[in-house]
N, CA, C and O of each residue as an XYZ file, in Angstrom:
812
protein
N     109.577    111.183    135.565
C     110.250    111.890    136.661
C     111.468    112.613    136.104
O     112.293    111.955    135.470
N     111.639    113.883    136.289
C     112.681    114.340    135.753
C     113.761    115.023    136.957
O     113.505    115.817    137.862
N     114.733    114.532    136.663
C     116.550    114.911    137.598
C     116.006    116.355    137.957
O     115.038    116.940    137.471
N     116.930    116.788    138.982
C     116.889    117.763    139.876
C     118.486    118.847    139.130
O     119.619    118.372    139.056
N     118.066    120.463    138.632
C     119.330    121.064    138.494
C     119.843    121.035    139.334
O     121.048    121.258    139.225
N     119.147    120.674    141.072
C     120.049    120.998    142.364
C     120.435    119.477    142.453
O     119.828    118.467    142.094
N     121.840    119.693    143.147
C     122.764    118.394    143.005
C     122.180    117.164    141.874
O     121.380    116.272    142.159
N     122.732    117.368    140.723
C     122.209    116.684    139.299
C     122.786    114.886    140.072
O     122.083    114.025    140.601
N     124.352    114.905    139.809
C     124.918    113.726    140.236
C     124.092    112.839    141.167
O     123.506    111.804    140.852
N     124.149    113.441    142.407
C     123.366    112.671    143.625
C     122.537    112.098    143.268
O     122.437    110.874    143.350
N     120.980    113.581    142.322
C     119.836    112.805    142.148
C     119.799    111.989    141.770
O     119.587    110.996    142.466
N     119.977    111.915    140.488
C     120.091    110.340    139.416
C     120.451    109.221    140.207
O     119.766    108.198    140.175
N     121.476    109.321    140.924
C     121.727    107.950    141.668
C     120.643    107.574    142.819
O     120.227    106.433    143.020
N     120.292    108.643    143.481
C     119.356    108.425    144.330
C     117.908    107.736    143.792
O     117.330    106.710    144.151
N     117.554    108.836    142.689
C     116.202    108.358    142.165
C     116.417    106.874    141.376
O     115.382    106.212    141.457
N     117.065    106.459    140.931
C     117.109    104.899    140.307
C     117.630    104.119    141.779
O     117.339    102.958    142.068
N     118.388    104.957    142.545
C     118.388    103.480    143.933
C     116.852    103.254    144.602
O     116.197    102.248    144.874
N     116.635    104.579    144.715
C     114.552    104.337    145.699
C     113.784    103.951    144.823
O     112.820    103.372    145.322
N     113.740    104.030    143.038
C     112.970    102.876    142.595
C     112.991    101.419    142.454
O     112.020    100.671    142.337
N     114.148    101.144    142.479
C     114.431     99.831    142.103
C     114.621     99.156    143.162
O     115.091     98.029    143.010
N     114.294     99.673    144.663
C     114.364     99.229    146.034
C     115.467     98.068    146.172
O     116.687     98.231    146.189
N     114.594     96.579    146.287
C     115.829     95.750    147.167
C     116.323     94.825    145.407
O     117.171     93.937    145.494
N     115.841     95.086    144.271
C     115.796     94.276    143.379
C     116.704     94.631    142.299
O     117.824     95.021    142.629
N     116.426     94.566    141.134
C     117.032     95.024    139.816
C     116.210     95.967    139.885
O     115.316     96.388    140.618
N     117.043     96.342    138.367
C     116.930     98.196    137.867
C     117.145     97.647    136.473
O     118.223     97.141    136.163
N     116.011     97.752    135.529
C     116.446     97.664    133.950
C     116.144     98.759    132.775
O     115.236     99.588    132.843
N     116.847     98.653    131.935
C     116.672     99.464    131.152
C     115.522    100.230    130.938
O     115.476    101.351    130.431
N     114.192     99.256    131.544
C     113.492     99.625    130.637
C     112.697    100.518    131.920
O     111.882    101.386    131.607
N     113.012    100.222    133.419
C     113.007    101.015    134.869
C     113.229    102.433    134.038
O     112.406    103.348    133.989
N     114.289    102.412    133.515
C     114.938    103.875    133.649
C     114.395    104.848    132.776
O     114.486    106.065    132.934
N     113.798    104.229    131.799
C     112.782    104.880    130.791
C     111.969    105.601    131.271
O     111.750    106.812    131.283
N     111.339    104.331    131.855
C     110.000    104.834    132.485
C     110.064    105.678    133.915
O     109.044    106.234    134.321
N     111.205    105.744    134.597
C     111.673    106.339    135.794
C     112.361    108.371    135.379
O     112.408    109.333    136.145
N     112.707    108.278    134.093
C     112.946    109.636    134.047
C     111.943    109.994    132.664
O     111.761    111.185    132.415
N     111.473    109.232    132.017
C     110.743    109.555    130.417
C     111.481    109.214    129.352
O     112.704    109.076    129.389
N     110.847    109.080    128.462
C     111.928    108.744    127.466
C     112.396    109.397    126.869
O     113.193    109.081    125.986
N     111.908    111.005    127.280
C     112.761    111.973    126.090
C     113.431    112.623    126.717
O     114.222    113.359    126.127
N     113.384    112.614    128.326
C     114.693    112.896    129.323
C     116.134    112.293    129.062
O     116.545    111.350    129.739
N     117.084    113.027    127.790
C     117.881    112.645    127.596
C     118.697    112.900    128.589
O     119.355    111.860    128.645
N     119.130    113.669    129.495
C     120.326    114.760    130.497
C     119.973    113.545    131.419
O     121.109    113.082    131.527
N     119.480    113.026    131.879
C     119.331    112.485    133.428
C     119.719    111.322    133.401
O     120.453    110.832    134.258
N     118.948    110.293    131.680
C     118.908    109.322    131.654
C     120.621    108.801    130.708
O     121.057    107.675    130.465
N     121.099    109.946    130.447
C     122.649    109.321    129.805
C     123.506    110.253    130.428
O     124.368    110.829    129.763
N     123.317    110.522    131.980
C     124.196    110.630    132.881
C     124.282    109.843    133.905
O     125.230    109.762    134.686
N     122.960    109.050    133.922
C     123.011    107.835    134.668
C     124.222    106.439    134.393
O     125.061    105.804    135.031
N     123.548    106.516    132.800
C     124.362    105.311    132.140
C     126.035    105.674    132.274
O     126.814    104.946    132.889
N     126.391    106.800    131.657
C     127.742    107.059    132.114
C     128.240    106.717    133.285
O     129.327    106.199    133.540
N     127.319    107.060    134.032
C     128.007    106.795    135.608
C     128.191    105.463    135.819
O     129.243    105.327    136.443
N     127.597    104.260    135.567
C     127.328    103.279    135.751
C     128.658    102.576    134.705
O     128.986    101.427    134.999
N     129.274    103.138    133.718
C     130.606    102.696    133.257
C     131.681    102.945    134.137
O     132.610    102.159    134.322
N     131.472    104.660    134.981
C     132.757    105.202    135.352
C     133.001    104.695    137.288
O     134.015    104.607    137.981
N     131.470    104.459    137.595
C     132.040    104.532    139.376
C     132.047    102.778    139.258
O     131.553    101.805    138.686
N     133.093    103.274    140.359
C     133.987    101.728    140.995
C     132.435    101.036    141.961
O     131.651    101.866    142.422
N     132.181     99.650    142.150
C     132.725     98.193    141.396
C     131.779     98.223    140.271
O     132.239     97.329    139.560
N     130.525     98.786    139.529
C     129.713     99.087    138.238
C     130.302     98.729    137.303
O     129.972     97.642    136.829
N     131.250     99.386    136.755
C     132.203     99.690    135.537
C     132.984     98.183    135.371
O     133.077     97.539    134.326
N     133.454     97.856    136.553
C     134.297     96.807    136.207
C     133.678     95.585    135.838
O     134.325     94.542    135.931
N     132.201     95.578    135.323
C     131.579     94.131    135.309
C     131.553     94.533    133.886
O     131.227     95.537    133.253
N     132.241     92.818    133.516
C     132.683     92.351    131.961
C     131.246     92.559    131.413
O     130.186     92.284    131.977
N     131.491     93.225    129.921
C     130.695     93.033    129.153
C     129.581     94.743    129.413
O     128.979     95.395    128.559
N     129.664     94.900    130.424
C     128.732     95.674    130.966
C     128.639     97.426    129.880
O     127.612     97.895    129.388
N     130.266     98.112    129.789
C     130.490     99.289    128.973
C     129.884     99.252    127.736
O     129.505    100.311    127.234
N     129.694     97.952    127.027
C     129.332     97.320    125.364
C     127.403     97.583    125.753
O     126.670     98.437    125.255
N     127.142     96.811    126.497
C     125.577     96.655    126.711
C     125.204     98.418    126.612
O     124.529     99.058    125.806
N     125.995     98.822    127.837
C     125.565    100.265    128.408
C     125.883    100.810    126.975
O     124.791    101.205    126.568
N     126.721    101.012    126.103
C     127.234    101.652    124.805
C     126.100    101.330    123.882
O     125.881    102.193    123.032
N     125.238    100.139    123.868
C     124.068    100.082    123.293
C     123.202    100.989    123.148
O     122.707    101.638    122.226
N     123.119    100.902    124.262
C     121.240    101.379    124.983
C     121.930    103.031    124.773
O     121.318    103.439    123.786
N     122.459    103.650    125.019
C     123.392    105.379    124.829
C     123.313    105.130    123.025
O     122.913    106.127    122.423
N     123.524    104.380    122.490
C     123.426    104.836    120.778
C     121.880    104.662    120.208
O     121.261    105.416    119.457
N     121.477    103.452    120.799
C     120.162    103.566    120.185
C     119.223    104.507    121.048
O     118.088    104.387    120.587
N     119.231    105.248    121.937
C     118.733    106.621    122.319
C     118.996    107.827    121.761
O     118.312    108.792    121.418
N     120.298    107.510    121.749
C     120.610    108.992    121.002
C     120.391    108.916    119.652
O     120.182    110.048    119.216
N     120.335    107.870    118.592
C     119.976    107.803    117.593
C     118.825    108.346    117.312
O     118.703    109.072    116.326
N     117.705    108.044    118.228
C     115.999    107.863    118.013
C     116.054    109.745    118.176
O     115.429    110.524    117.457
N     117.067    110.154    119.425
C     117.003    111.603    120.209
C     117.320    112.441    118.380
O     116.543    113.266    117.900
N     117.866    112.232    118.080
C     118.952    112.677    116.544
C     117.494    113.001    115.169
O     117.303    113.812    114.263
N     117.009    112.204    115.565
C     115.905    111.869    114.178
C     114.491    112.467    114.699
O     113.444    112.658    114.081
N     114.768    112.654    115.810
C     113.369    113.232    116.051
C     111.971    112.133    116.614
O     110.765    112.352    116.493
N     112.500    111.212    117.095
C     111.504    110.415    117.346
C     110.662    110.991    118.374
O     111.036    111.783    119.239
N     109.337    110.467    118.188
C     108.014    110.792    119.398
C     108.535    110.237    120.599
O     108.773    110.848    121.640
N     108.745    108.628    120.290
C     109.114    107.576    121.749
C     110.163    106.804    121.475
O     110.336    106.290    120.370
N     110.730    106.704    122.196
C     111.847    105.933    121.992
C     112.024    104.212    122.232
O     111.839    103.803    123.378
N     112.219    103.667    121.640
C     111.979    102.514    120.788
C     113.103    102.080    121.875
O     113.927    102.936    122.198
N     113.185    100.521    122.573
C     114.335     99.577    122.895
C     113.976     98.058    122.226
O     112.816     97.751    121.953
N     114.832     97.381    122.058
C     114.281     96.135    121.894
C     113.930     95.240    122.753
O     114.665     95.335    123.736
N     113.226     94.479    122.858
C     112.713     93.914    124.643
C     114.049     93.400    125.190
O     114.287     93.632    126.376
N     115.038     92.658    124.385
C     116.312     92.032    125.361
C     116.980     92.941    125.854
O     117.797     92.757    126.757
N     116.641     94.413    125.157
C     117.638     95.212    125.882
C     116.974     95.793    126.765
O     117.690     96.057    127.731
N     115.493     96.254    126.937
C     115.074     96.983    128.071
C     115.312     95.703    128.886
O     115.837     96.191    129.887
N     115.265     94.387    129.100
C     115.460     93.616    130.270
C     116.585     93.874    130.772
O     116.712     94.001    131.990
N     117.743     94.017    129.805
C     119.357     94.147    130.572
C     118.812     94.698    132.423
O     117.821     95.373    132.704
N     119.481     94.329    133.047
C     119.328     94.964    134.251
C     120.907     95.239    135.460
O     122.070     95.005    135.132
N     120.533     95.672    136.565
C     121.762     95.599    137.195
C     121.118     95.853    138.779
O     120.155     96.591    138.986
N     121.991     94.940    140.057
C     121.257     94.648    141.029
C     121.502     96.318    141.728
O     122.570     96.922    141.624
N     120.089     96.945    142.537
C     120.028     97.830    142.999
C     121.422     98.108    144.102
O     122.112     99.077    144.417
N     121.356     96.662    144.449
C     122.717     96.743    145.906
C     123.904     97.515    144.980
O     124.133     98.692    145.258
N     124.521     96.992    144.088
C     125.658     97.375    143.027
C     125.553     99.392    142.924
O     126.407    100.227    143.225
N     124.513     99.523    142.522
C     124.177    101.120    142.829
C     124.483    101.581    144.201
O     125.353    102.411    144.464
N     123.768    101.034    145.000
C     123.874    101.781    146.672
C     125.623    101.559    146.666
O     126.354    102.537    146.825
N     126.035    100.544    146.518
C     127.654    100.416    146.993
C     128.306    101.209    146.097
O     129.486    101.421    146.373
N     127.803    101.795    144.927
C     128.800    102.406    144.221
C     128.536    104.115    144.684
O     129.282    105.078    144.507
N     127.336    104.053    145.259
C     127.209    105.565    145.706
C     127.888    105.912    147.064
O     128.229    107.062    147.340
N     128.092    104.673    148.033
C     128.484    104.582    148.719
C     130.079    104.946    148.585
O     130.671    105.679    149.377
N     130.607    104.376    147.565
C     131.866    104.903    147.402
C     132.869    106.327    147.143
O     133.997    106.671    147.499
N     131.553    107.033    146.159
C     132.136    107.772    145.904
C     131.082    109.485    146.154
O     131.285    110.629    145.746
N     130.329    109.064    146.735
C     129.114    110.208    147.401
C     129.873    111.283    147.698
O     129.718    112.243    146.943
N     131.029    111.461    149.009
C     131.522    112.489    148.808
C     132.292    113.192    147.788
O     132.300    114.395    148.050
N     133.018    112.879    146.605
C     133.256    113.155    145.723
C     132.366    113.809    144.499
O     132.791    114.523    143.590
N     130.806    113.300    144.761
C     129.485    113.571    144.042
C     129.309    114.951    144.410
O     129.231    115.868    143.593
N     129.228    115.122    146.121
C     128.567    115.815    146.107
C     129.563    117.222    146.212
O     129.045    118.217    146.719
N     131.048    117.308    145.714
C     131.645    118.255    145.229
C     131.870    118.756    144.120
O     132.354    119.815    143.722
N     131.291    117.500    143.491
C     131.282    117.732    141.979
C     129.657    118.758    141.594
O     129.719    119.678    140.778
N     128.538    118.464    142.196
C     127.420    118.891    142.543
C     127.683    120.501    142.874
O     126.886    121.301    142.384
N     128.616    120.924    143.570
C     128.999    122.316    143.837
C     128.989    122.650    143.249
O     128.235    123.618    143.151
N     129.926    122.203    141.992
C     130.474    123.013    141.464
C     130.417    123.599    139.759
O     131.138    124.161    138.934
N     128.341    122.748    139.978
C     127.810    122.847    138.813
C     126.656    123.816    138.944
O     125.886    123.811    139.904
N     126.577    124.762    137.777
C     125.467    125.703    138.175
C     125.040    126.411    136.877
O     125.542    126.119    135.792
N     124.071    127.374    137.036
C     123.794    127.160    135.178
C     124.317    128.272    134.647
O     123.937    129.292    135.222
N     125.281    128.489    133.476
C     125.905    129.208    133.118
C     126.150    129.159    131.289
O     125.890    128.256    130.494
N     126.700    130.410    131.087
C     126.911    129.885    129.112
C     125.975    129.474    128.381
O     126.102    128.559    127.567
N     124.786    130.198    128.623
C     122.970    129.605    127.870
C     123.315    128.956    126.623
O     122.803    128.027    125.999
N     124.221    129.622    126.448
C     124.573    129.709    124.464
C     124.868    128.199    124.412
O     124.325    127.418    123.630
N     125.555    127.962    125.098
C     126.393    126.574    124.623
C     125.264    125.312    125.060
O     125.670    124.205    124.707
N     124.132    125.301    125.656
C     122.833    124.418    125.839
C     122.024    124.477    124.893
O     121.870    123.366    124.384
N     121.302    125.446    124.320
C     120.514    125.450    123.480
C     120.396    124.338    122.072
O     121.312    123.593    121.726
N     119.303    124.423    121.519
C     119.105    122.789    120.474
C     120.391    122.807    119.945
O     121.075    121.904    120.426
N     121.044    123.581    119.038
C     122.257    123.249    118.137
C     123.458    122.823    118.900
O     124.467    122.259    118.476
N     123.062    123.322    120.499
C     124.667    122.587    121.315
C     124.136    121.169    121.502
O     124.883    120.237    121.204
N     122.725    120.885    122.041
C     121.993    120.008    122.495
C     122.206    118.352    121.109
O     122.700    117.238    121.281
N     121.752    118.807    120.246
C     122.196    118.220    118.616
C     123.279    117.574    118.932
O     123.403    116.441    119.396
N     124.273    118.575    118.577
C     125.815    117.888    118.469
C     126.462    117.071    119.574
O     127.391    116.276    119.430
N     125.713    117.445    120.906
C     125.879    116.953    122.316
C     125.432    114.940    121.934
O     125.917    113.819    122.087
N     124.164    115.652    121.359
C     123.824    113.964    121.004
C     124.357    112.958    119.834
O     124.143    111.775    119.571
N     125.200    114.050    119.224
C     125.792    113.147    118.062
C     127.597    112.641    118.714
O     128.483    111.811    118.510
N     127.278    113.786    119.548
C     129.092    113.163    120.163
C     128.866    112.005    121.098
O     129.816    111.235    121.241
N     127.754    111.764    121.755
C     127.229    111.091    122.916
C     126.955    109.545    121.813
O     127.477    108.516    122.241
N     126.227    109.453    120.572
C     126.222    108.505    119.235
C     127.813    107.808    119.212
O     128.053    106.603    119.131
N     128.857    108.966    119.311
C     130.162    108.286    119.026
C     130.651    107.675    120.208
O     131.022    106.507    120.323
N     130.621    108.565    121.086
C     131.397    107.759    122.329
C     130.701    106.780    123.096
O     131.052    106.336    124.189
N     129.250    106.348    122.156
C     129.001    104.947    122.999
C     129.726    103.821    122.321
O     130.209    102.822    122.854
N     129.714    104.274    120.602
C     130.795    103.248    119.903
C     132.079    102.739    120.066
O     132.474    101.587    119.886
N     132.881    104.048    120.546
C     134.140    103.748    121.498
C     133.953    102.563    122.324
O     134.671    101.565    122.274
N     132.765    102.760    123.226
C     132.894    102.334    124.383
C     133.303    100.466    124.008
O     133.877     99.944    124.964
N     133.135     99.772    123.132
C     132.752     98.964    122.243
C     134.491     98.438    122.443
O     134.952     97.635    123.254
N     135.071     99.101    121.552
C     136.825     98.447    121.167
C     137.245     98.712    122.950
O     137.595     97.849    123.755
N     137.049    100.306    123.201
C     137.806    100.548    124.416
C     137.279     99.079    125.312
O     138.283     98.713    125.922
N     136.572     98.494    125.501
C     136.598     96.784    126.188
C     137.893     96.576    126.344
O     138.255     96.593    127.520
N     138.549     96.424    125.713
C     139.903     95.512    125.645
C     141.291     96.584    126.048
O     142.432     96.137    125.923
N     141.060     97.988    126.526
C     141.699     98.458    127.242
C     141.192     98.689    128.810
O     140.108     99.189    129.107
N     142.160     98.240    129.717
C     141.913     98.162    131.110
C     141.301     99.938    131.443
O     141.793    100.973    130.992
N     140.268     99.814    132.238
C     139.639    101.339    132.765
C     139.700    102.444    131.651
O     139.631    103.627    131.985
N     139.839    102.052    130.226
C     139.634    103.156    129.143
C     138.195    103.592    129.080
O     138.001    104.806    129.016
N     137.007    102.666    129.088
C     135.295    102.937    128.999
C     135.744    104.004    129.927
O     135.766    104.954    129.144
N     136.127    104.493    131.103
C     136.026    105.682    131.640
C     135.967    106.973    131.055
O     135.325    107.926    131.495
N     136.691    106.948    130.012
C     136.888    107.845    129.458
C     135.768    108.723    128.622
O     135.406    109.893    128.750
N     135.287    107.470    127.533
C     134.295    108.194    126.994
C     132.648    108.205    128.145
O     131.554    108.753    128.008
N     133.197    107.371    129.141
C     131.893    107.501    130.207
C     131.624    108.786    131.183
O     130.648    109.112    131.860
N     133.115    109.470    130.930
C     133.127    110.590    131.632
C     132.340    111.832    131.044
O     131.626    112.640    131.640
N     132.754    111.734    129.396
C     132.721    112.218    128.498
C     131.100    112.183    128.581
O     130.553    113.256    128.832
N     130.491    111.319    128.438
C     129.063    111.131    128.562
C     128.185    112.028    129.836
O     127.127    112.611    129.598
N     128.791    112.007    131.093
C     128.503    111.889    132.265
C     128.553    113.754    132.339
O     127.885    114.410    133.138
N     129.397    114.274    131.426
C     129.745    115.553    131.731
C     128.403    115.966    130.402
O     127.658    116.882    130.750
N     128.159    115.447    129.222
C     127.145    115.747    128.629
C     125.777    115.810    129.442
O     124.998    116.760    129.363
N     125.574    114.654    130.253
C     124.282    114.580    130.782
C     124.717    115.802    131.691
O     124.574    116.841    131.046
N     125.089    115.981    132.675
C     124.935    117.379    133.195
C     124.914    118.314    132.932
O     124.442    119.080    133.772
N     125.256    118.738    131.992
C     125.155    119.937    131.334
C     123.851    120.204    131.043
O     123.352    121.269    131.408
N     123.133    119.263    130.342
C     121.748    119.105    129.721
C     120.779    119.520    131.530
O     120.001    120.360    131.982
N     121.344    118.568    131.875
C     120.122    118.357    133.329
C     120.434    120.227    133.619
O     119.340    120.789    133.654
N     121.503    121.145    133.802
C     122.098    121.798    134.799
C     121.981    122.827    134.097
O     122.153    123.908    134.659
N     121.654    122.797    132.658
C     121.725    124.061    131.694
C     123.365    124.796    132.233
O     123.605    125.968    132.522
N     124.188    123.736    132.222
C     125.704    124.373    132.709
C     126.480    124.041    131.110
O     126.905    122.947    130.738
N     126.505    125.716    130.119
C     127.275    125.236    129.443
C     128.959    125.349    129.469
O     129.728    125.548    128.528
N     129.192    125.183    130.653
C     130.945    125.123    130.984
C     131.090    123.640    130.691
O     132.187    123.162    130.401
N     129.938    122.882    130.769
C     130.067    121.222    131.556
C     129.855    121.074    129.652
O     130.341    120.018    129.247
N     129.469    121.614    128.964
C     128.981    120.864    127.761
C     130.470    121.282    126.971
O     131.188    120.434    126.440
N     130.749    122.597    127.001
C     132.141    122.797    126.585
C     133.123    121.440    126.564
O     133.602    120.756    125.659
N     133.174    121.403    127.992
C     134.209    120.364    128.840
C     133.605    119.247    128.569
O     134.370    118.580    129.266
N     132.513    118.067    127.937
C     132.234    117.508    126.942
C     132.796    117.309    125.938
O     133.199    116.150    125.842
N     133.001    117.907    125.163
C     133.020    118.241    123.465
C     134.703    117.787    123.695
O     135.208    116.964    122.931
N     135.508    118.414    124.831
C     137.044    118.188    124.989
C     137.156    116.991    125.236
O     138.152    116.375    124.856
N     136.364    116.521    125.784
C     136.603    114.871    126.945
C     136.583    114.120    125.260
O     137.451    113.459    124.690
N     135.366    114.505    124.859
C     135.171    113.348    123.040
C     136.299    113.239    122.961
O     136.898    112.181    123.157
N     137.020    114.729    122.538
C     138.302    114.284    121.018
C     138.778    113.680    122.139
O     138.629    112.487    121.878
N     139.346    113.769    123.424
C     140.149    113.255    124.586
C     140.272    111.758    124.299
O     141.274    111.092    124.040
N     138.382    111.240    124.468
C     138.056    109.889    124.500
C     138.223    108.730    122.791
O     138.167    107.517    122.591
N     138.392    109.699    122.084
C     138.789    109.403    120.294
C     140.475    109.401    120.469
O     140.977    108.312    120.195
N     141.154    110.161    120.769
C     142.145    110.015    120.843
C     143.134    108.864    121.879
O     144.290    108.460    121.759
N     142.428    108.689    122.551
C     142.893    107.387    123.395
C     142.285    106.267    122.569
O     143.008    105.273    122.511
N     141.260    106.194    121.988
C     140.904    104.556    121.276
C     141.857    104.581    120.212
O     142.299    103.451    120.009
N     142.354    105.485    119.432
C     143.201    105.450    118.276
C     144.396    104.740    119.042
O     144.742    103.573    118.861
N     144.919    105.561    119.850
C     146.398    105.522    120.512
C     146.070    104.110    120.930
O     146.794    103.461    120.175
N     145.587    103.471    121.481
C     145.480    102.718    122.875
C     144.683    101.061    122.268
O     145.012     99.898    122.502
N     143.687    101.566    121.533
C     143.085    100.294    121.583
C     143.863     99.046    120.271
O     144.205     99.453    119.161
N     143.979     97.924    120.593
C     144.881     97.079    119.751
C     143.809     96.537    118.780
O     143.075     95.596    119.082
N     143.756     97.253    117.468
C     143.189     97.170    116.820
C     143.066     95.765    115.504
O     142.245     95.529    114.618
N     144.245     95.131    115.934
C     144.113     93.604    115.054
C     143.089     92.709    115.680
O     142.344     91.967    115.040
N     143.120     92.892    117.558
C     142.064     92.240    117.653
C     140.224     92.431    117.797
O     139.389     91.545    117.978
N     140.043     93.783    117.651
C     138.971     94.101    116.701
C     138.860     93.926    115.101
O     137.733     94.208    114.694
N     139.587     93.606    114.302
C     139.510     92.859    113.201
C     139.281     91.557    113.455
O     138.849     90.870    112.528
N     139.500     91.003    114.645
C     139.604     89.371    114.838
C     138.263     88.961    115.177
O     137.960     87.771    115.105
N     137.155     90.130    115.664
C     135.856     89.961    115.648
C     135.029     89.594    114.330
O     134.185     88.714    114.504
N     135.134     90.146    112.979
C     134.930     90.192    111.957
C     135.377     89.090    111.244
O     135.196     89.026    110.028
């Protein structure tokens, strides 16, 4: 199933809330719910699911989601046929209710953001923007990783993500531009911000 250029945001949330009806939604749902080589739909989903309120705030959750966004975009990078998960991670899941309440929250805000996307700047979509889109999308799931241990920082590079997948879905290259800014944005806050002795304390 592939996302809609008309209102990109909405769809995605819509189409993973009406599949996953009254139950979970797992990784491996979402594969098979947009394809596996539907990169735009399926790592604007995941972004979203770091950045909208109560989603984001479940411990542990930005690291998992930062997974499943590197080893896609990795497989997306190399050229793979299908894209490969490992079974514990296509199980990861998250309860459908958690989606409806988070769309619930912030729907009108979606669907202005939805306005105000439309397809523009061909240049900046095409494979070589598309490429680097996926190698910046490689870094800022790694962020997402240290940023843990700063309060509401995963937003950052989730935004960063969230503005990649639309672009892709929307052929909007204003949104992929405004990407590429959010990265250094989202690199420059883990430098500044994240307390880096206790990521050595993992090791």
């Amino acid at each position: 199933m592939a996302a809609s250029q008309s209102d990109p945001l909405e769809n995605v949330l819509e189409t993973a809330i009406e599949e996953g009806g009254d139950g979970k939604i797992s990784v491996g749902d979402l594969l098979d719910m947009f394809g596996h080589r539907s990169f735009g739909p399926i790592i604007t989903l995941l972004g979203l699911l770091v950045v909208l309120p109560p989603i984001g705030a479940i411990p542990g959750l930005p690291a998992v989601v930062g997974l499943v966004i590197l080893l896609f975009s990795m497989q997306i990078l190399i050229g793979a046929d299908h894209i490969w998960m490992p079974s514990f991670v296509e199980k990861q899941s998250i309860e459908a209710s958690k989606l409806e309440e988070a769309e619930d929250n912030v729907k009108p805000w979606l669907k202005r953001i939805d306005r105000m996307i439309t397809e523009r700047l061909a240049w900046a979509t095409g494979k070589p923007a598309t490429y680097l889109a996926a190698v910046a999308v490689s870094i800022l799931a790694l962020l997402m990783i240290p940023l843990e241990l700063v309060p509401f920082a995963v937003a950052a590079p989730g935004a960063a993500i969230v503005l990649f997948g639309l672009a892709l879905v929307a052929r909007d290259g204003a949104l992929m531009l405004a990407g590429f800014a959010a990265t250094a944005a989202a690199v420059t806050i883990t430098i500044l911000f994240v307390p880096w002795d206790k990521v050595a304390g993992w090791f």
